[in-house]
KOLPADO-16907 format. One record per residue (C-alpha): chain; residue in one letter; z, y, x; residue number from 0. Coordinates in nm, 4 decimals. Layout:
N
ch;aa;c3;c2;c1;i
A;a;Z;Y;X;NUM;
...
//
This chain:
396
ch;aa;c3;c2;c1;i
A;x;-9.7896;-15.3544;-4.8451;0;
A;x;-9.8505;-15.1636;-4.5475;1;
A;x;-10.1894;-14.9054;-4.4872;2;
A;x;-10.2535;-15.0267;-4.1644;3;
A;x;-10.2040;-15.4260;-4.2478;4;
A;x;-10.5898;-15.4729;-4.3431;5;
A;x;-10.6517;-15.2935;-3.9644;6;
A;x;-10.4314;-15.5605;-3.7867;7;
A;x;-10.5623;-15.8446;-4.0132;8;
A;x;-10.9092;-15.7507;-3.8368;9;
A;x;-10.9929;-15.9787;-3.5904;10;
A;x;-11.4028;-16.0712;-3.6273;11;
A;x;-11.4542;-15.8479;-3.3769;12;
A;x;-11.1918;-15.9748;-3.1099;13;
A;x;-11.2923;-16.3411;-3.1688;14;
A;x;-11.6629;-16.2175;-3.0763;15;
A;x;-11.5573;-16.0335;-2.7659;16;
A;x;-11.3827;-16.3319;-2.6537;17;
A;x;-11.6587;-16.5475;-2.6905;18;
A;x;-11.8817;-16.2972;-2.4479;19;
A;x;-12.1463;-16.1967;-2.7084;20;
A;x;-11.9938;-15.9142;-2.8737;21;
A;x;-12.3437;-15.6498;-2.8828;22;
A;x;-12.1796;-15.3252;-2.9645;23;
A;x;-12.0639;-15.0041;-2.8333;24;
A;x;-12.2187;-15.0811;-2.4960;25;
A;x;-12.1995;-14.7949;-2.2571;26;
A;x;-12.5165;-14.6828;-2.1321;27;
A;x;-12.4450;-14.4859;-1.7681;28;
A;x;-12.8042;-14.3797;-1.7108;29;
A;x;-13.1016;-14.3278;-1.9696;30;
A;x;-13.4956;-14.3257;-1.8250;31;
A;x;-13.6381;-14.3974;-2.1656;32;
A;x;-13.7624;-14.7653;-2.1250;33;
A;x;-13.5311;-14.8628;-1.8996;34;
A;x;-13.1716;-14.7665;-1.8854;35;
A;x;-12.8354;-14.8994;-1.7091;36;
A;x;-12.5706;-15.0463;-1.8337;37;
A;x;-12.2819;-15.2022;-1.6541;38;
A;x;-12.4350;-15.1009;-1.3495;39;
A;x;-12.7355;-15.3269;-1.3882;40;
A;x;-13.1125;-15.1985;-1.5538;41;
A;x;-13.2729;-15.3325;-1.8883;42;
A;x;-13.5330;-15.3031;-2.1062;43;
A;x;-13.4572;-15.0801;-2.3746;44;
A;x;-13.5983;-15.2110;-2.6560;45;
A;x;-13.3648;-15.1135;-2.9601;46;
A;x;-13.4161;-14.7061;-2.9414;47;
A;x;-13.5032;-14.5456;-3.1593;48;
A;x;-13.6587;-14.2871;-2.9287;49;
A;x;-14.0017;-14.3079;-3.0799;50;
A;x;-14.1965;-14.0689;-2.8728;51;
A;x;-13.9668;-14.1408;-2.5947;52;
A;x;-13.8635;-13.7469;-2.5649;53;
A;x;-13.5456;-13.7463;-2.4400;54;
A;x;-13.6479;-13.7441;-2.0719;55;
A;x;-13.9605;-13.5304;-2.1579;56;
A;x;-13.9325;-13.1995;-1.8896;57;
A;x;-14.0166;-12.9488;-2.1855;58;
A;x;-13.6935;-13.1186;-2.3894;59;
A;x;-13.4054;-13.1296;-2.1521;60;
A;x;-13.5501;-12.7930;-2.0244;61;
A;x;-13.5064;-12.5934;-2.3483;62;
A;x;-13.1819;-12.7486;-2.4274;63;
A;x;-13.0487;-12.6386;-2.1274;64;
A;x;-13.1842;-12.2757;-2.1627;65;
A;x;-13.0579;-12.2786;-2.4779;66;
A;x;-12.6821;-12.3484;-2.3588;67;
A;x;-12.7159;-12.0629;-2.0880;68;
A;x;-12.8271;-11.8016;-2.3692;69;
A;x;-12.6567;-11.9208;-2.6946;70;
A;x;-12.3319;-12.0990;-2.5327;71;
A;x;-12.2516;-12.4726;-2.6046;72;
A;x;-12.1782;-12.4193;-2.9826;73;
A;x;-12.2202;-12.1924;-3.2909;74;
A;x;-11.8927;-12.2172;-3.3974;75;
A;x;-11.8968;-12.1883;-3.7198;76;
A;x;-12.1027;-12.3297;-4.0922;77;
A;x;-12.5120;-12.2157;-4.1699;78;
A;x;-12.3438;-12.0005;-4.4314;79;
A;x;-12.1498;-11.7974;-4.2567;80;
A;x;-12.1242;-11.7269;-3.8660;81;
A;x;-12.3419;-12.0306;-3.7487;82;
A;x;-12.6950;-11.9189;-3.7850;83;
A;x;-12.9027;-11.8597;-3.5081;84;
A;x;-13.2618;-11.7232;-3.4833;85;
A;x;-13.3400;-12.1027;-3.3202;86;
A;x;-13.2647;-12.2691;-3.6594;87;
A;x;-13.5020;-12.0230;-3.8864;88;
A;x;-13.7720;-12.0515;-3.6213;89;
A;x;-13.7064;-12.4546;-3.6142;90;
A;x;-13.6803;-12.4207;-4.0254;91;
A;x;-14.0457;-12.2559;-3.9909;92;
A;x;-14.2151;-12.4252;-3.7544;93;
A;x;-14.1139;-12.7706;-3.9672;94;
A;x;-14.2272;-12.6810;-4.2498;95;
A;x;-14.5431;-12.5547;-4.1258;96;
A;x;-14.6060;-12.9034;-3.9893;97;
A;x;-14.4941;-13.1060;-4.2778;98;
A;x;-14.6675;-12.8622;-4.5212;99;
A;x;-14.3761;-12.7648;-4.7245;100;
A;x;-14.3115;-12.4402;-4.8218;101;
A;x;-13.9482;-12.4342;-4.7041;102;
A;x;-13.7059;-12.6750;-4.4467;103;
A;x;-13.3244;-12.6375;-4.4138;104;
A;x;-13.1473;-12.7933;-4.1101;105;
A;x;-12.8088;-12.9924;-4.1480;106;
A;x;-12.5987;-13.0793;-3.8742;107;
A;x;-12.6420;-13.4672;-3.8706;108;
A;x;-12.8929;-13.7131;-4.0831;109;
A;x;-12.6319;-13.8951;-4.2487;110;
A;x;-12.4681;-13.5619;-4.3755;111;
A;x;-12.8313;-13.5039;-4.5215;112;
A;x;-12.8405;-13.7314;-4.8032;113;
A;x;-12.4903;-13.6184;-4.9004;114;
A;x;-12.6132;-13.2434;-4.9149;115;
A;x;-12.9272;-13.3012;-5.1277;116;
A;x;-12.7875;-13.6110;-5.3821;117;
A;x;-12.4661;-13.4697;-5.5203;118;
A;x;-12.6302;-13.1525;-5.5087;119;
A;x;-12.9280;-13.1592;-5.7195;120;
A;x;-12.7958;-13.4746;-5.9331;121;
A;x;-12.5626;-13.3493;-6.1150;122;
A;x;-12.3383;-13.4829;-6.4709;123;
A;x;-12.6264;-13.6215;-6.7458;124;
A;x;-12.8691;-13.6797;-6.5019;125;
A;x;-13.0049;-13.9695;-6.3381;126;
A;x;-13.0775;-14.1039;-5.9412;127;
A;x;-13.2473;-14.4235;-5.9290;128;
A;x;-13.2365;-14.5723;-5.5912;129;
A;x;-13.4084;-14.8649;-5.3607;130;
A;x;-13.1340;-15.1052;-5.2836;131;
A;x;-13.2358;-15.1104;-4.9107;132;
A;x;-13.2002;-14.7015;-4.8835;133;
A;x;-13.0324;-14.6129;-4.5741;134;
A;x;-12.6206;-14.5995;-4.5670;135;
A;x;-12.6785;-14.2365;-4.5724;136;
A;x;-12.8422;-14.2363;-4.9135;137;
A;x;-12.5953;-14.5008;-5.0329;138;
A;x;-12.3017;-14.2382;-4.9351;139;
A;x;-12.4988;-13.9610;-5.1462;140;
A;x;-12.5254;-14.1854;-5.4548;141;
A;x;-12.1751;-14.2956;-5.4166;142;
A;x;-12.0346;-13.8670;-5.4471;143;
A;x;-12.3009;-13.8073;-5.7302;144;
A;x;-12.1320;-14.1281;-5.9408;145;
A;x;-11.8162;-13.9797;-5.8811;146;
A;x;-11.9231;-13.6443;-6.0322;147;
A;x;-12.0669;-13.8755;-6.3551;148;
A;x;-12.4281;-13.9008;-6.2277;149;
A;x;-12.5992;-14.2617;-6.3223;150;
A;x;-12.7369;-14.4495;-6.0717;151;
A;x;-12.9894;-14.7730;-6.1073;152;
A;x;-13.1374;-14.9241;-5.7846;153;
A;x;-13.4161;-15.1300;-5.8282;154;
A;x;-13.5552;-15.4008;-5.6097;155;
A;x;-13.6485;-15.3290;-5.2412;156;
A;x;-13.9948;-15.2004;-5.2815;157;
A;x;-14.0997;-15.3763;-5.5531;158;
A;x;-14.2421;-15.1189;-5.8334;159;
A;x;-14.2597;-15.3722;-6.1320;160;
A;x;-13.8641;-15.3579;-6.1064;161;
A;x;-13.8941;-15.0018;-6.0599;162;
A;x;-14.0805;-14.9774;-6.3676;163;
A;x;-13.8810;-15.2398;-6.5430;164;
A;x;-13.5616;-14.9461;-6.4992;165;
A;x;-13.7646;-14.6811;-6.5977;166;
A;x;-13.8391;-14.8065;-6.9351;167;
A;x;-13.4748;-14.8425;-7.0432;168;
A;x;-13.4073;-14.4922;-6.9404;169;
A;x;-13.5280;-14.1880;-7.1859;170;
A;x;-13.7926;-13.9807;-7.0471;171;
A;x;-13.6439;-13.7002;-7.1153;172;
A;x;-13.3481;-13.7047;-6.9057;173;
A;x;-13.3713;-13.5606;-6.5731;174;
A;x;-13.4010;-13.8094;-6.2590;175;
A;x;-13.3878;-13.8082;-5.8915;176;
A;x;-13.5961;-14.1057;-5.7366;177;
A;x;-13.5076;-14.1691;-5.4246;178;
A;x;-13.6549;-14.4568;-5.1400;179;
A;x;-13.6778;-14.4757;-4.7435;180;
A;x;-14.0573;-14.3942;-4.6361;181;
A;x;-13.9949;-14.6049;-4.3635;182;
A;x;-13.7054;-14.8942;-4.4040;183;
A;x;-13.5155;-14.8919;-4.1037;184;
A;x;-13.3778;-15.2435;-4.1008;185;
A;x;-13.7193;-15.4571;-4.1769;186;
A;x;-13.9913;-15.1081;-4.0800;187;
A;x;-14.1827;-15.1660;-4.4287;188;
A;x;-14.3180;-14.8743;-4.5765;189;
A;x;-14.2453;-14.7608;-4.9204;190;
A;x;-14.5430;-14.8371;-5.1913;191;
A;x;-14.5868;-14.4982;-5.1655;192;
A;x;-14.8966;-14.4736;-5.4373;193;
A;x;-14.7551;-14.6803;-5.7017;194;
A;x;-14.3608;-14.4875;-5.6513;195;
A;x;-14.5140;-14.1555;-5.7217;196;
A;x;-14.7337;-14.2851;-6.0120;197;
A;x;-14.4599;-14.3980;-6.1766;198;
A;x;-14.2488;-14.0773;-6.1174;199;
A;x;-14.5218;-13.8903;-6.2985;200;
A;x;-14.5020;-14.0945;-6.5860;201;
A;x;-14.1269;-14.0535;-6.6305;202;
A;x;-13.9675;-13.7299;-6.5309;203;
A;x;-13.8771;-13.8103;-6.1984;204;
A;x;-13.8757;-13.6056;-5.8475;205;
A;x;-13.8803;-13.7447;-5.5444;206;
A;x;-13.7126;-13.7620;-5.2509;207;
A;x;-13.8033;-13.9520;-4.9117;208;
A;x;-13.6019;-14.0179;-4.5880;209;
A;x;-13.8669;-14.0306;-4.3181;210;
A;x;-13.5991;-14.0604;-4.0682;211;
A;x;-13.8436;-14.3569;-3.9430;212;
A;x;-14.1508;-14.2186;-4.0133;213;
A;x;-14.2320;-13.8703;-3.9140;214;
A;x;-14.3419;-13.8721;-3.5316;215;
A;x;-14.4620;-14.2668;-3.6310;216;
A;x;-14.6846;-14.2414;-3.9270;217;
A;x;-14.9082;-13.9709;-4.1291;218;
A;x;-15.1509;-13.7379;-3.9894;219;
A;x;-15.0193;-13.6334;-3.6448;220;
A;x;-14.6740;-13.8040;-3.6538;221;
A;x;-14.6732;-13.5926;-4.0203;222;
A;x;-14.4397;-13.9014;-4.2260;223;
A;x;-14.5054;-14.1053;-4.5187;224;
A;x;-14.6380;-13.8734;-4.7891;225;
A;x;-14.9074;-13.7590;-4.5207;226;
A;x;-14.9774;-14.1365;-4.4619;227;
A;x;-15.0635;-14.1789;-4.7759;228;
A;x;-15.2469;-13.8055;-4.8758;229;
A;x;-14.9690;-13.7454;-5.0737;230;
A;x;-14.7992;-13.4380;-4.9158;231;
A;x;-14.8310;-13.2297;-5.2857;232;
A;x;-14.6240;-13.4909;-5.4814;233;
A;x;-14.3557;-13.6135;-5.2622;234;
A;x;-14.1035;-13.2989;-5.3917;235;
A;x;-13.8004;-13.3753;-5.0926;236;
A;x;-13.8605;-13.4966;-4.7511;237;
A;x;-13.5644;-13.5607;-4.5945;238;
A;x;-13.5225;-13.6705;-4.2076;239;
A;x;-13.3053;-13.6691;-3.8786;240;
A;x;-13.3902;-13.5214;-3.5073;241;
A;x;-13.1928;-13.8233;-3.3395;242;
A;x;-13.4923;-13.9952;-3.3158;243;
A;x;-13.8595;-13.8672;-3.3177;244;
A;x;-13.7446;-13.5452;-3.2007;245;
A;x;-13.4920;-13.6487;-2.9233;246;
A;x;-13.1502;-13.4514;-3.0211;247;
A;x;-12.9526;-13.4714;-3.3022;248;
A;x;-12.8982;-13.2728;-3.6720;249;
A;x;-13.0699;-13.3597;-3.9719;250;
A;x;-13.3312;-13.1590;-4.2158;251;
A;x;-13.5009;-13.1230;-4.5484;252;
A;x;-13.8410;-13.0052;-4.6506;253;
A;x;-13.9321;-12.8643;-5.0127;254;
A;x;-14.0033;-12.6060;-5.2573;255;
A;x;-13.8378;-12.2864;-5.1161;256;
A;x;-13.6460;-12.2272;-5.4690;257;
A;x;-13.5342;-12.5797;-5.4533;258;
A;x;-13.4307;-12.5666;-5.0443;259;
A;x;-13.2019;-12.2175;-5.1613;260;
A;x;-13.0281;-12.4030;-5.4020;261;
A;x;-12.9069;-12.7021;-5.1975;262;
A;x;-12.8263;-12.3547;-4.9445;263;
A;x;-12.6277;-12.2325;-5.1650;264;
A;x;-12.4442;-12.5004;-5.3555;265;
A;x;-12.4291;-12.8007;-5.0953;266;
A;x;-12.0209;-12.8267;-4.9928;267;
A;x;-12.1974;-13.0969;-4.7055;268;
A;x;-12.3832;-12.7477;-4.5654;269;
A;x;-12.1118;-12.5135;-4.6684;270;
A;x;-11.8423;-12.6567;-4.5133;271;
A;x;-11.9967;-12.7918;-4.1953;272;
A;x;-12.0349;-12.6685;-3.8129;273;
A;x;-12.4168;-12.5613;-3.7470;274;
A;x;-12.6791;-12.7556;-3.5457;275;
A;x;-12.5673;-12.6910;-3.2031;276;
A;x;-12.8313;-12.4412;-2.9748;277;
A;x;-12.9147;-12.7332;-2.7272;278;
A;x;-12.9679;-12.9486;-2.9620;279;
A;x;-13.2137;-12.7022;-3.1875;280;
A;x;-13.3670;-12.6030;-2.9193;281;
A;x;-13.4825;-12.9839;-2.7973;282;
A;x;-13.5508;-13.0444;-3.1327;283;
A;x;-13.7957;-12.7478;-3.1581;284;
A;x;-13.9396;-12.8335;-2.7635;285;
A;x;-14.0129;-13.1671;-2.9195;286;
A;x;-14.1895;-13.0834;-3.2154;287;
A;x;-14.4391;-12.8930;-2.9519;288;
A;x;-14.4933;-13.1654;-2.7472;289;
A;x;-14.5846;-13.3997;-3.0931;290;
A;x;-14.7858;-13.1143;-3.1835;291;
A;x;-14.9441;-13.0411;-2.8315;292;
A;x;-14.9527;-13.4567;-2.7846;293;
A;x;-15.0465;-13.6766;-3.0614;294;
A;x;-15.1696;-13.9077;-2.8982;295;
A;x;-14.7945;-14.0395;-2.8261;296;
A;x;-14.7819;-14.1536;-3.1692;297;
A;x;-15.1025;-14.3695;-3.1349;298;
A;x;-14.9701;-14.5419;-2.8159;299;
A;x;-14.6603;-14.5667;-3.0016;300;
A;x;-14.7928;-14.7757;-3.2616;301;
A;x;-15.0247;-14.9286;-3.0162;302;
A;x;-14.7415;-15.0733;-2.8301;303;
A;x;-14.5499;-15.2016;-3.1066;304;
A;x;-14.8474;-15.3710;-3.2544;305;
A;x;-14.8956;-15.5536;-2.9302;306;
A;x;-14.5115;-15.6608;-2.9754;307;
A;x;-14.5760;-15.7646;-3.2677;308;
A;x;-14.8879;-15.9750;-3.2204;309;
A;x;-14.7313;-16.1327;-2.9078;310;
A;x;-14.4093;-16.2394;-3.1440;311;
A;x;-14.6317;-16.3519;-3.4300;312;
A;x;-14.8299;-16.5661;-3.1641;313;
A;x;-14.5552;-16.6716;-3.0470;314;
A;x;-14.4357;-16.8668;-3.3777;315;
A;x;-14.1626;-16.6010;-3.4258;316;
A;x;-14.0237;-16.5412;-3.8126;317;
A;x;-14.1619;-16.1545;-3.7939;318;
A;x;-14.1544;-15.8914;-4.0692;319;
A;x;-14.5096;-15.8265;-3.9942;320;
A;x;-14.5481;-15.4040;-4.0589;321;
A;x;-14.7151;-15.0979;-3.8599;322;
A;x;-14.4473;-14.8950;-3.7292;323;
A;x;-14.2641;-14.8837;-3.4133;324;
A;x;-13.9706;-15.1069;-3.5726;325;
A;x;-14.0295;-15.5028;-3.4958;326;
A;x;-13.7688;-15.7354;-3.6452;327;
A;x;-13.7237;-16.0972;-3.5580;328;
A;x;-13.5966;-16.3008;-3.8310;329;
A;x;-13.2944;-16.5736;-3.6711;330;
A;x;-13.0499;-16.6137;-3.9824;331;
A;x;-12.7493;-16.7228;-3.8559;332;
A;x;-12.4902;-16.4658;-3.6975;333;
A;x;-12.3983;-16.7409;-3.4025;334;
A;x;-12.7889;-16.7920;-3.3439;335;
A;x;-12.8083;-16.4148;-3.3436;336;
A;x;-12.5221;-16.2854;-3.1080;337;
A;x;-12.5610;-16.6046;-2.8630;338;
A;x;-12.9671;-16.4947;-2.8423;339;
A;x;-12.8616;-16.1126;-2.7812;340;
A;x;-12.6694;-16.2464;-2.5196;341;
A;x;-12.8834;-16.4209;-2.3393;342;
A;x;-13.1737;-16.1363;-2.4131;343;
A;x;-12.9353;-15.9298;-2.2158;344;
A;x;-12.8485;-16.1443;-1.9225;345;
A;x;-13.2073;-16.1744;-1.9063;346;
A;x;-13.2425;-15.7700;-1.9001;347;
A;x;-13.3586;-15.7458;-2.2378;348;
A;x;-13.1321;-15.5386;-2.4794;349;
A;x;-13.2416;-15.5291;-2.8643;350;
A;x;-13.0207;-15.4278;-3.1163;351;
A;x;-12.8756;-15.7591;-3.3540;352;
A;x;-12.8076;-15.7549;-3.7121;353;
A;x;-12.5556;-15.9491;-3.9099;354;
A;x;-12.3929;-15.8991;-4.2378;355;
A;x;-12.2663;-15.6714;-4.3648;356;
A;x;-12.5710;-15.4935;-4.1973;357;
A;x;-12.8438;-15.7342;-4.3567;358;
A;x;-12.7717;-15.9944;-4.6294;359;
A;x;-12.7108;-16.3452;-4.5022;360;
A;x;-12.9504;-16.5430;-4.3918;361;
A;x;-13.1378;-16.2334;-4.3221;362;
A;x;-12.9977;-16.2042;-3.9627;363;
A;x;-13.2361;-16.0475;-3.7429;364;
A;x;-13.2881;-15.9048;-3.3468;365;
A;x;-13.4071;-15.5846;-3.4510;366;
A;x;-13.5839;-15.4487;-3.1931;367;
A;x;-13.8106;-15.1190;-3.1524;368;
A;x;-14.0712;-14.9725;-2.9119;369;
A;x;-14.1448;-14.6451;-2.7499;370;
A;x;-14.4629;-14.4622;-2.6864;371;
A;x;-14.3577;-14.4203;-2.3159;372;
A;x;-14.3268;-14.8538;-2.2809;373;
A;x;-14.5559;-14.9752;-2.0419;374;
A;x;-14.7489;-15.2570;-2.0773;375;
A;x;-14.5348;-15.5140;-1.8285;376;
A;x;-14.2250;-15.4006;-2.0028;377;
A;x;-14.3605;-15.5548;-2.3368;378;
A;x;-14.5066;-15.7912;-2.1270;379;
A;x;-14.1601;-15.9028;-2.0222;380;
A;x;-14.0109;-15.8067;-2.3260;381;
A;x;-14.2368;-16.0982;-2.5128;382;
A;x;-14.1821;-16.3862;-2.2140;383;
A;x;-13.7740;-16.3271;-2.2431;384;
A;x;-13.8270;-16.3695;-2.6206;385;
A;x;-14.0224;-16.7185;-2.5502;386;
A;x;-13.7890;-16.8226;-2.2750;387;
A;x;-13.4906;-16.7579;-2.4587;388;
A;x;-13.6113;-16.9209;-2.8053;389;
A;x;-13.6976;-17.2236;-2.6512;390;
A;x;-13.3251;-17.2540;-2.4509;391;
A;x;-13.2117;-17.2444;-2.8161;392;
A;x;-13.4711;-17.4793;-2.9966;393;
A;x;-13.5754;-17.2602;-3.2704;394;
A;x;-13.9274;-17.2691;-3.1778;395;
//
């Protein structure tokens, strides 16, 4: 049997590109935020996830670029060793202040995150239990922590009876790691927040939250999910990304300063990886000014997805109905779903479509998500494509 025979055996994605409604790895030649171009013609962006719409802020692309002429392009070299720069402690300090931990450490991508904090802190005898809708990131970090002998249960997506339902066949005693999204960032739900840290005080449990979705959406200011919900004191981890909210890229996680030098000093995902680059510190610290300096961006961020929402909903459209800046459409069929992303983007429309693997069948979705910085006739538009388009395929 050869390696490479499952790689040639792969042709899904060939048979989609032939048909003319194959949706990914579309080249975007010019990015304004709401609108952008691709293939030379301009759309509706409407599957960002450029929250506060920051990446064409002045203050942003300003600081990145002052930080290339005074730091150079790259650090060249891991957080532990030759990679540190006085950007990433005064990022590190700044966050924290904001999210009201007493410590933050910065990784070099979200995804790496997860895998720095799970196999780190779980560890042989102990426990993680897990939402089964957790991010692929999370998912990656469970998957090295049950290769080092740490158990994992995953519970029902957001449903705490099932949550409870694991905890009572596990002994209290045993050390556990509880782990959900704050925001999900297929559907946009938010985690029972209230309930999830009731029960984690009841059985030995810390917590950790990925608000890659959240912070610079919900909470106090933009502040995430724990601050959505007052509970900034028991959420223990916060973990998130900058790709989104805070317009560059690298990932980070807030806690107990004993806790945050341990996953320093013991994480091989930290150890062993090249350092947030200076641009892309640097934006991510200009950004976190302007959400500080501009809150207000989150309300019309939520204001416009709301109005997206209500528009769809009106509109007889199968809508996970939320109140964050994520608004899928249900479809549930992948033909339905790539020949409507099609014809969204002929129309100048471009949302982001899942299939499975990506949701579970019948679960197939146009997920699409909103900016502060949309303007009312792009959602405007944005809502009358949806309508036109629907009713060219009869599922209205």
């Amino acid at each position: 049997m050869d390696l490479f025979k499952k790689c040639y055996d792969f042709t899904r994605a060939d048979d989609v590109k032939k048909m003319g409604v194959y949706p990914y790895f579309r080249e975007i030649q010019e990015n304004e935020g709401p609108e952008v171009f691709i293939e030379g013609k301009k759309v509706i962006m409407a599957g960002s996830n450029n929250y506060l719409g920051l990446t064409a802020h002045p203050k942003v692309k300003e600081a990145a670029i002052n930080a290339i002429h005074k730091y150079g392009t790259g650090c060249s070299g891991s957080r532990y060793l030759t990679g540190t720069i006085d950007l990433h402690v005064e990022l590190e300090e700044k966050l924290a202040k904001f999210l009201g931990k007493e410590a933050v450490l910065l990784l070099s991508t979200g995804y790496q995150t997860a895998q720095a904090i799970i196999p780190t802190l779980a560890q042989r005898g102990e426990h993680i239990v897990s939402d089964k809708d957790n991010h692929a990131c999370i998912v990656a970090g469970n998957f090295i922590a049950k290769g080092a002998g740490v158990d994992i249960s995953r519970y029902k997506h957001n449903n705490m009876d099932d949550l409870e339902r694991i905890f009572s066949k596990l002994s209290k005693d045993q050390p556990k790691l509880l782990i959900s999204d704050g925001v999900f960032s297929t559907g946009g739900e938010i985690v029972d927040l209230p309930r999830l840290v009731k029960l984690a005080k009841e059985n030995n449990a810390k917590i950790l939250i990925d608000d890659a979705h959240s912070v610079g959406v919900i909470g106090k200011g933009g502040r995430g999910t724990a601050s959505e919900f007052d509970l900034v004191d028991a959420v223990d981890l916060t973990m998130g990304t900058f790709s989104k909210t805070f317009a560059s890229l690298g990932g980070f996680v807030a806690g107990d300063a004993k806790v945050i030098d341990y996953i320093k000093h013991f994480a091989p995902a930290l150890i062993f990886s090249a350092s947030p680059t200076p641009s892309s510190v640097a934006a991510a610290l200009a950004a976190l000014e302007v959400l500080e300096e501009e809150p207000e961006r989150v309300d019309r961020l939520i204001r416009n997805a709301q109005r997206i929402r209500d528009g769809f909903m009106n509109s007889g459209f199968n809508v996970i109905d939320g109140r964050t800046g994520i608004v899928p459409v249900i479809v549930g069929d992948d033909e339905i779903a790539l020949g409507m992303w099609r014809m969204l983007y002929d129309e100048g429309i471009f949302v982001n479509v899942f299939v499975p693997p990506g949701v579970p069948p019948g679960r197939q979705m146009m997920r699409t998500s909103y900016m502060a910085t949309h303007e009312d006739h792009h959602l405007d538009r944005i809502i009358e494509t949806f309508e036109k388009v629907v009713k060219k395929l009869g599922l209205i």
